[in-house]
C-alpha positions as CSV (number, residue, x, y, z in Angstrom):
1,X,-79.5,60.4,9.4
2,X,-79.7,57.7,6.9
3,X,-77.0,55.1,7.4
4,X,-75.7,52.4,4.7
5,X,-72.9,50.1,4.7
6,X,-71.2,48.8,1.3
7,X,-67.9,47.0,0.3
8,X,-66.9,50.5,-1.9
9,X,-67.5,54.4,-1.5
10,X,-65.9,55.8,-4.5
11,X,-66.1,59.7,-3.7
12,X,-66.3,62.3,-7.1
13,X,-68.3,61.2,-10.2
14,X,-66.4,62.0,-13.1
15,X,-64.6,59.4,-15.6
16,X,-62.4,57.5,-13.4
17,X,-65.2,57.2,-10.8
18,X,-67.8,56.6,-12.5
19,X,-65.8,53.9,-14.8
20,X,-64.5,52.2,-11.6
21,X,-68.2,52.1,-10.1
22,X,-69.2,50.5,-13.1
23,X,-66.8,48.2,-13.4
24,X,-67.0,47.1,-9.7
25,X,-70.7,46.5,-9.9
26,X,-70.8,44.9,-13.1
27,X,-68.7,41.9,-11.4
28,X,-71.2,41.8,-8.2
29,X,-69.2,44.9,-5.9
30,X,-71.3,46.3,-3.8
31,X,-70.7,50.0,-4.5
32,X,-71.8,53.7,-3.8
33,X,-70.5,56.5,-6.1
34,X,-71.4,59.9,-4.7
35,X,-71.0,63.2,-6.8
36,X,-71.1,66.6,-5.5
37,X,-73.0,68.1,-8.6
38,X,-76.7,67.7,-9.1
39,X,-76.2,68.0,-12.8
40,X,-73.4,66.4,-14.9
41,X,-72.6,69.4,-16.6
42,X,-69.0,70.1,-15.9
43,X,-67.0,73.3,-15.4
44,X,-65.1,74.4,-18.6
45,X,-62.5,71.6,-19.6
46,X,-60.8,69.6,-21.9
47,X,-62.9,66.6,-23.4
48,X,-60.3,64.3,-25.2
49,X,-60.3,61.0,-24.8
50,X,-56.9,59.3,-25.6
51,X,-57.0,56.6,-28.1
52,X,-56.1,54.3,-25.4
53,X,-59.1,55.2,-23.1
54,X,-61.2,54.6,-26.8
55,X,-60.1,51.6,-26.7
56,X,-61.1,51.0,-23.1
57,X,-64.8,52.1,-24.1
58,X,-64.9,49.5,-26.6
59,X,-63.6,46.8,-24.9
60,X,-65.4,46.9,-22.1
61,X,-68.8,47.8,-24.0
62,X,-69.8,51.3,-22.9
63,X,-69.1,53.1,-26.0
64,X,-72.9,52.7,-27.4
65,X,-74.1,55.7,-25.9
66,X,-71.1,57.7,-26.9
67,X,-71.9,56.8,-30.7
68,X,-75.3,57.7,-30.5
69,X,-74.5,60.5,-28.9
70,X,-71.7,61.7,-31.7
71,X,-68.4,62.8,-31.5
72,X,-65.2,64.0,-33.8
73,X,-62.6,62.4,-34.5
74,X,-58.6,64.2,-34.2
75,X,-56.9,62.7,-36.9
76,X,-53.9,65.0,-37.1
77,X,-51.5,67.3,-35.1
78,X,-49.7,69.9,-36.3
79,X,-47.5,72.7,-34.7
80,X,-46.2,75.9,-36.0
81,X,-43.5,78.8,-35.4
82,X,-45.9,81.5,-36.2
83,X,-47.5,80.8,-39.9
84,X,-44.5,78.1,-40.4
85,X,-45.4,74.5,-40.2
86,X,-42.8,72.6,-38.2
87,X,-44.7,69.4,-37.7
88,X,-47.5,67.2,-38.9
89,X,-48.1,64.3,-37.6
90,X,-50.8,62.1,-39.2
91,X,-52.6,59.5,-36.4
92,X,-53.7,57.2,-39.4
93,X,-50.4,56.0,-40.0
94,X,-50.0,54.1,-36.2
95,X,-50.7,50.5,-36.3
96,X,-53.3,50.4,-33.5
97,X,-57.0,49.4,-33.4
98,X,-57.9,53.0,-31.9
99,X,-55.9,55.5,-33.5
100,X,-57.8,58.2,-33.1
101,X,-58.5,61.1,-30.2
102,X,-61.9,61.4,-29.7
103,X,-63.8,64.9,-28.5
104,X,-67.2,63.9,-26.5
105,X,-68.7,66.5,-23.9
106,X,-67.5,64.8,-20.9
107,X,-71.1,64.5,-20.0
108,X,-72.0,61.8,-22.4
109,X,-68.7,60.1,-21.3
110,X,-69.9,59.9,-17.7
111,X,-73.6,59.1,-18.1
112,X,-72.4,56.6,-20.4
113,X,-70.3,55.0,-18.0
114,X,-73.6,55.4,-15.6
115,X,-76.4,54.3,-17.7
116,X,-74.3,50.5,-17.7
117,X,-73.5,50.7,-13.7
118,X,-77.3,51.8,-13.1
119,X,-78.1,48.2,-15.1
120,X,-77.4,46.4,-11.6
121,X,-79.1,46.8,-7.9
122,X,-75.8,46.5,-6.2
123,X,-75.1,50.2,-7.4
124,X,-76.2,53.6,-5.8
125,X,-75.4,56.7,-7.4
126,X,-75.6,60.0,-4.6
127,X,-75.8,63.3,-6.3
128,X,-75.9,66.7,-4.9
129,X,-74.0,64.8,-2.2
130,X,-71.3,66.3,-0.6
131,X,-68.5,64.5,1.3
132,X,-68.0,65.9,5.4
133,X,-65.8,63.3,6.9
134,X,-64.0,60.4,7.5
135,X,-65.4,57.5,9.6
136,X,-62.6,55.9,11.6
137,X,-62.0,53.0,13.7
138,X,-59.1,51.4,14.9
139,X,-56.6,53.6,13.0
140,X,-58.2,52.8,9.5
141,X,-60.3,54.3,7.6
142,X,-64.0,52.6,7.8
143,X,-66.2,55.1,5.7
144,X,-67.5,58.2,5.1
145,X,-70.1,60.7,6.6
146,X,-71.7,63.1,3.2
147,X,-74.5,65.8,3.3
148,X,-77.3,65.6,0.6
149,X,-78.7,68.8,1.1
150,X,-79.9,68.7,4.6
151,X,-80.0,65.4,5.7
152,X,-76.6,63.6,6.6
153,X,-75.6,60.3,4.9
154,X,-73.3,57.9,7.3
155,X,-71.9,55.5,4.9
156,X,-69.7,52.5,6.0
157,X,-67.2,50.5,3.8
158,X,-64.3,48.4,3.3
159,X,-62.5,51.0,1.1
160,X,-63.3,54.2,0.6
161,X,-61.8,55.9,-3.1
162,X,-60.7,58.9,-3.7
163,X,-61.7,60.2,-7.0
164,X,-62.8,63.7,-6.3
165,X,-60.1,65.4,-8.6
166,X,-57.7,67.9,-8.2
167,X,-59.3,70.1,-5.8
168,X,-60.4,66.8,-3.8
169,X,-61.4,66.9,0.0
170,X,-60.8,63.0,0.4
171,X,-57.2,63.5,0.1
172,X,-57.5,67.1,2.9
173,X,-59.6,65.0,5.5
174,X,-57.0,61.9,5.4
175,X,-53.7,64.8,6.0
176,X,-52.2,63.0,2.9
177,X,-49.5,65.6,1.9
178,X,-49.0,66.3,-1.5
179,X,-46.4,67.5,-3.8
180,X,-48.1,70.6,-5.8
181,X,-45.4,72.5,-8.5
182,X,-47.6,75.5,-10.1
183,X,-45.9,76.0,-13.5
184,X,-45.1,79.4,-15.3
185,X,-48.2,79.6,-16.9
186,X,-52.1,79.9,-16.9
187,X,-54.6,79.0,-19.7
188,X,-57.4,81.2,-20.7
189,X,-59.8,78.9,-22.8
190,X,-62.9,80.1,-24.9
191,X,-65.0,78.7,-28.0
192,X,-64.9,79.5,-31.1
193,X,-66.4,78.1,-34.9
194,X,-64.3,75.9,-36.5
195,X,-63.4,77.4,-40.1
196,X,-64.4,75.5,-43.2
197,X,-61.2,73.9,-44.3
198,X,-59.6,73.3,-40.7
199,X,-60.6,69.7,-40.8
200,X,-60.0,67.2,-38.0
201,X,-56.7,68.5,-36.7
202,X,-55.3,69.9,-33.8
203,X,-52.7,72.8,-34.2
204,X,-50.2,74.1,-31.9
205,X,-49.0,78.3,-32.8
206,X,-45.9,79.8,-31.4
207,X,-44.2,82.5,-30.8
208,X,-41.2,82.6,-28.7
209,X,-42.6,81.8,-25.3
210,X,-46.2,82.6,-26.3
211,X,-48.8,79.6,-27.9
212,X,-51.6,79.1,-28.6
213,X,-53.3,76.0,-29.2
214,X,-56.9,75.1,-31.2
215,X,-58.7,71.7,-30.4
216,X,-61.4,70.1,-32.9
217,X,-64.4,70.1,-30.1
218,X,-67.6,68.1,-30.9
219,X,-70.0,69.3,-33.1
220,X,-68.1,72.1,-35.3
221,X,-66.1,74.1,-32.4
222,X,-62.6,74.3,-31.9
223,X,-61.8,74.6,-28.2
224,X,-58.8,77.5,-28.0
225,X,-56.5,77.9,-25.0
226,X,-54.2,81.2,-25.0
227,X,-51.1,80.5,-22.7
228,X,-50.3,83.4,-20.6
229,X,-48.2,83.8,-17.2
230,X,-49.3,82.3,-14.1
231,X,-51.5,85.1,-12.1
232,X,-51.6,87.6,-15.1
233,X,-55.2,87.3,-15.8
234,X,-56.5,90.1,-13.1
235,X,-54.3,92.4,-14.7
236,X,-54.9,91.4,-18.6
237,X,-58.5,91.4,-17.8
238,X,-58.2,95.5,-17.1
239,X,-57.7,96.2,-20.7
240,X,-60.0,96.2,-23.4
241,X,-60.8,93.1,-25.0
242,X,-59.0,93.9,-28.2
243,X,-56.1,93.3,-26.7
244,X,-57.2,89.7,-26.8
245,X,-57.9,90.1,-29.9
246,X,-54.2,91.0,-30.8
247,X,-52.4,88.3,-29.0
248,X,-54.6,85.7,-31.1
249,X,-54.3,88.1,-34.3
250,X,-50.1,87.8,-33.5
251,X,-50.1,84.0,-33.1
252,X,-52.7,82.4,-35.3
253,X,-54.1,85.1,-37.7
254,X,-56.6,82.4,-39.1
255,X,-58.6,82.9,-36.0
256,X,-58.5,86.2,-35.5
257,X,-62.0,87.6,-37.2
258,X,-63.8,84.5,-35.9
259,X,-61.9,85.9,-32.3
260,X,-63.2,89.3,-32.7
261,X,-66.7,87.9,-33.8
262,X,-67.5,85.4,-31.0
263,X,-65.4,87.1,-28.0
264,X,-67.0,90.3,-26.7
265,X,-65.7,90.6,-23.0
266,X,-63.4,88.9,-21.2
267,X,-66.0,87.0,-19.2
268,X,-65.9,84.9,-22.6
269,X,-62.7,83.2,-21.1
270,X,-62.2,80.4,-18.6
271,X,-59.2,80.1,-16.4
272,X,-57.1,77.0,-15.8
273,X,-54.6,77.9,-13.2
274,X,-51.9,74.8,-14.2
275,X,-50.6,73.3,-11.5
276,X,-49.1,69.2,-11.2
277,X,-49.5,67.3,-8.5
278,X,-48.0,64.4,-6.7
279,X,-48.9,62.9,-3.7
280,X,-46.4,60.1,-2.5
281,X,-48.5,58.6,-0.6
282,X,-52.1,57.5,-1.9
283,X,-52.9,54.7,0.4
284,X,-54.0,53.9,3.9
285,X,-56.0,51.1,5.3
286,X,-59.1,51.3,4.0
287,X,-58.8,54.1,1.7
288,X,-57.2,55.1,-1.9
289,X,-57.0,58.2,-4.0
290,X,-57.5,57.5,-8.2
291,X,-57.4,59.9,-10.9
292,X,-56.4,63.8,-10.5
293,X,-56.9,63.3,-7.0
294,X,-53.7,61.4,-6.8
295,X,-51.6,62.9,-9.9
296,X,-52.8,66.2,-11.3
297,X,-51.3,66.5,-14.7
298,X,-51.3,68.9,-17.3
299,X,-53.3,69.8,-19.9
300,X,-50.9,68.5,-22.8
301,X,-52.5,65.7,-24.7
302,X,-55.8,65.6,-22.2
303,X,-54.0,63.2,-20.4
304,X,-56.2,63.9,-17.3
305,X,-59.0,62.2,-17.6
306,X,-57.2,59.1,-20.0
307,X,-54.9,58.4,-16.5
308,X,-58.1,58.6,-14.4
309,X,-59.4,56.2,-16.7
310,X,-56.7,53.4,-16.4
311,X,-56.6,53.8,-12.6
312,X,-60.3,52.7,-13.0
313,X,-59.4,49.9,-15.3
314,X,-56.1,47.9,-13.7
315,X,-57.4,48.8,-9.7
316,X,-60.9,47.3,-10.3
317,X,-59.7,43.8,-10.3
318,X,-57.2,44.7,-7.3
319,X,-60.3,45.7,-5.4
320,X,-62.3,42.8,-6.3
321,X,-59.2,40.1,-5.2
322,X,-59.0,42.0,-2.3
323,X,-62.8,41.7,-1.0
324,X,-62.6,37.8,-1.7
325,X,-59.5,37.4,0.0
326,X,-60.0,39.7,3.1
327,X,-62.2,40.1,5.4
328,X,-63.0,44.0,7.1
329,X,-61.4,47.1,5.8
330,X,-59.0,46.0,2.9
331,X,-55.1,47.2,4.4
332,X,-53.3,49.3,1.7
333,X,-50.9,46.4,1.3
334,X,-52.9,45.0,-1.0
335,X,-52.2,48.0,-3.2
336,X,-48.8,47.9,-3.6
337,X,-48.2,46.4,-6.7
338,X,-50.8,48.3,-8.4
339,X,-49.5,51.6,-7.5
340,X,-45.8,50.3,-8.9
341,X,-47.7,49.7,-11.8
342,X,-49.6,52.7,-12.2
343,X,-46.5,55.2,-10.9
344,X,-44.0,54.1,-14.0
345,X,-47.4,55.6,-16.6
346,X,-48.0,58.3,-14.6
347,X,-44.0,59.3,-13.9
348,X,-43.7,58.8,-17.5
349,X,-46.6,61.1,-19.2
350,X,-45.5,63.6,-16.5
351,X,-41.8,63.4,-17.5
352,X,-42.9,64.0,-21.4
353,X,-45.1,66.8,-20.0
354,X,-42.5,68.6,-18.2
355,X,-40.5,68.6,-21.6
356,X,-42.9,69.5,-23.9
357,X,-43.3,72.5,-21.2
358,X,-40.2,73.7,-21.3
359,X,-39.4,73.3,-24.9
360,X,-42.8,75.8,-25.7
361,X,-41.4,78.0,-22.6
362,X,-38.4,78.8,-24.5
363,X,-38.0,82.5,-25.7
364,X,-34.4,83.2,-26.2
365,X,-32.6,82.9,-30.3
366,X,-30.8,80.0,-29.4
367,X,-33.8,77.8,-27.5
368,X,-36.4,79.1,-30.2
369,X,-34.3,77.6,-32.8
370,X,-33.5,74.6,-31.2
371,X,-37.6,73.8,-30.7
372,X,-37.5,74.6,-34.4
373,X,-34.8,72.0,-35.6
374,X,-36.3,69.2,-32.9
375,X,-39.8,69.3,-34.7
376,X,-38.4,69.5,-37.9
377,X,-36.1,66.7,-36.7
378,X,-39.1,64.8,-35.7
379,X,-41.3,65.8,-38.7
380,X,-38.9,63.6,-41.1
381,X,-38.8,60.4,-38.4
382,X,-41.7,58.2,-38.2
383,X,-39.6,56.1,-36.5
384,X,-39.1,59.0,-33.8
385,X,-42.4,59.3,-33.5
386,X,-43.7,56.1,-33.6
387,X,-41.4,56.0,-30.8
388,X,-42.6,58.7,-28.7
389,X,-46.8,58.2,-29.4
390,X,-46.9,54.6,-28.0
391,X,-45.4,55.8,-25.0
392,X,-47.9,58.2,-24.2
393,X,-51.2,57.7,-26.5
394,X,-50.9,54.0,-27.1
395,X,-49.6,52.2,-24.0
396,X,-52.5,50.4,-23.2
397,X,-52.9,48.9,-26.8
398,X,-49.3,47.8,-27.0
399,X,-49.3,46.6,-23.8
400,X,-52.5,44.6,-24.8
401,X,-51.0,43.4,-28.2
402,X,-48.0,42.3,-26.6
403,X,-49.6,40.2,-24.0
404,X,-51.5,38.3,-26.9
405,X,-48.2,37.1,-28.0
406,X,-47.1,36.2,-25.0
């Protein structure tokens, strides 16, 4: 058994992980970051960054590898009832230094953020490596014990992090409960080419209570996701794959020969079960859970992985206070104020989430044509947008902006 101690175990390698390992060692932390994947290529999922999170990239330097790399650009939204444009919203028009989604394979994102963290000796990066247990003492939590394929890996810290996602095993081996609400739907997601004149834009199609939604996806892809109801996709999956092809044909007929080109059997499709979790409490002494593994949200507006980002950003300096001022396992107290913090975003994007939910859940005359009038409603206010964006894409920049003037 190999045996290491460290001041941080961050658990789960993916963006808020590896951005808080990186950020912890580039100011002297000494920190592991294991990952239970030998590869970084990731199971089928969204790959937006928020403008926010660009913004993150740039200012703290990592986004070099991401523009070599290449990515696209979403520079517009729009949603329609069937082949009827209700709303088009144009990201140019918000005063912001990053106004822009970006879609990057989430591997580039990641190795980006590793490529800087590997720059300094104080950093260890475990692949392959899968966490077992909890090391105790004195009622607080004093590291971890991981398997690399064989050989056992004791590792002992001041703090271990949760960051494993929303399936995570950190949260299961410390009994933190959580609050899990599936929703009324699951998300059947495939690839297809992007048609000539779609351009950089993201489109939402509806029908009732049925939507679809297409995602610009880095080179020339758009990225589809076909709603359907939560545990149907056993039964759908009995029939043959044209009927695929008419559910796609009925909401968005633009995609329906590229559909029927590129789709041949249903093991085409990836399913996201959506699901949103809460867990109320993400803190004991000596451990904390980031990212998805402490608030799954949904998919809307990839949200996911731009939360997972900020937890990286505001706790990294919590962290670092706390190993100055401290001495042994860091106590959740000095947490507090950082989860406050981090609660109001999180209840907030969730909050708009649930909305947005419901109002595309709606089927009946009366709720279909109330969606209708509200995006008209909002297609004529900027103001209502303007509103509504920098609550949930631009938070981090306004916040920024409005502590320069402060």
């Amino acid at each position: 058994m190999q045996i290491f101690e460290t001041d941080i175990v961050i658990v789960g390698g993916g963006p808020g992980g590896a951005m808080l390992g990186m950020l912890l060692a580039r100011n002297g932390t000494n920190v592991i970051l294991i990952e239970r994947t030998k590869k970084l290529d990731r199971e089928f999922r969204g790959e937006s960054i928020s403008p926010d999170s660009v913004a993150i990239l740039h200012e703290y330097n990592i986004i070099q590898d991401i523009e070599s790399h290449g990515y696209i650009e979403t520079k517009k939204m729009q949603v329609f009832d069937k082949t009827k444009k209700l709303l088009d919203v144009n990201f140019e028009k918000f005063d912001f230094p990053k106004k822009f989604s970006i879609d990057v394979p989430q591997p580039v994102l990641i190795l980006a953020m590793l490529n800087e963290a590997r720059k300094y000796q104080n950093f260890l990066y475990f692949n392959g490596t899968h966490c077992e247990s909890l090391i105790k003492r004195d009622n607080k939590i004093a590291g971890i014990i991981c398997r690399k394929e064989d050989e056992l890996i004791q590792i002992y810290s001041r703090l271990v992090v949760g960051a494993d996602g929303r399936y995570g095993k950190v949260r299961k081996l410390a009994n933190l409960p959580a609050t899990i609400k599936p929703l009324q739907r699951d998300v059947l997601w495939f690839m297809l080419p992007m048609p000539e004149a779609w351009g950089s834009t993201a489109k939402l199609f509806m029908d009732k209570n049925n939507h679809i939604i297409a995602l610009p996806t880095y080179p020339d892809t758009l990225r589809v996701g076909l709603n359907i109801k939560t545990g149907q996709f056993n039964q759908i999956r009995k029939k043959p794959i044209s009927y695929l092809y008419q559910m796609v044909s009925q909401l968005a007929p633009e995609l329906e020969s590229s559909v029927k080109e590129k789709i041949k059997k249903w093991s085409d499709l990836s399913l996201l079960d959506i699901f949103t979790m809460e867990v109320p409490k993400k803190c004991l002494d000596g451990l904390i859970l980031i990212g998805d593994a402490a608030h799954t949200l949904t998919p809307i507006l990839g949200q996911g992985v731009n939360q997972a980002i900020k937890d990286a950003v505001f706790i990294s300096p919590v962290i670092q206070s706390a190993l100055k001022n401290q001495s042994g396992i860091l106590c959740k107290s000095n947490f507090k104020k950082y989860l406050k913090i981090r609660r109001a975003e999180v209840n907030r994007v969730h909050g708009f989430q649930v909305r947005q939910e419901r109002l595309i859940s709606l089927s009946s005359f009366i709720g279909t044509n109330f969606r209708m009038a509200l995006y008209k409603f909002m297609n004529t206010s900027f103001l209502f947008q303007k509103i509504l964006w920098e609550k949930i894409l631009y938070q981090y920049q306004k916040s920024k902006r409005v502590a320069e003037y402060e």
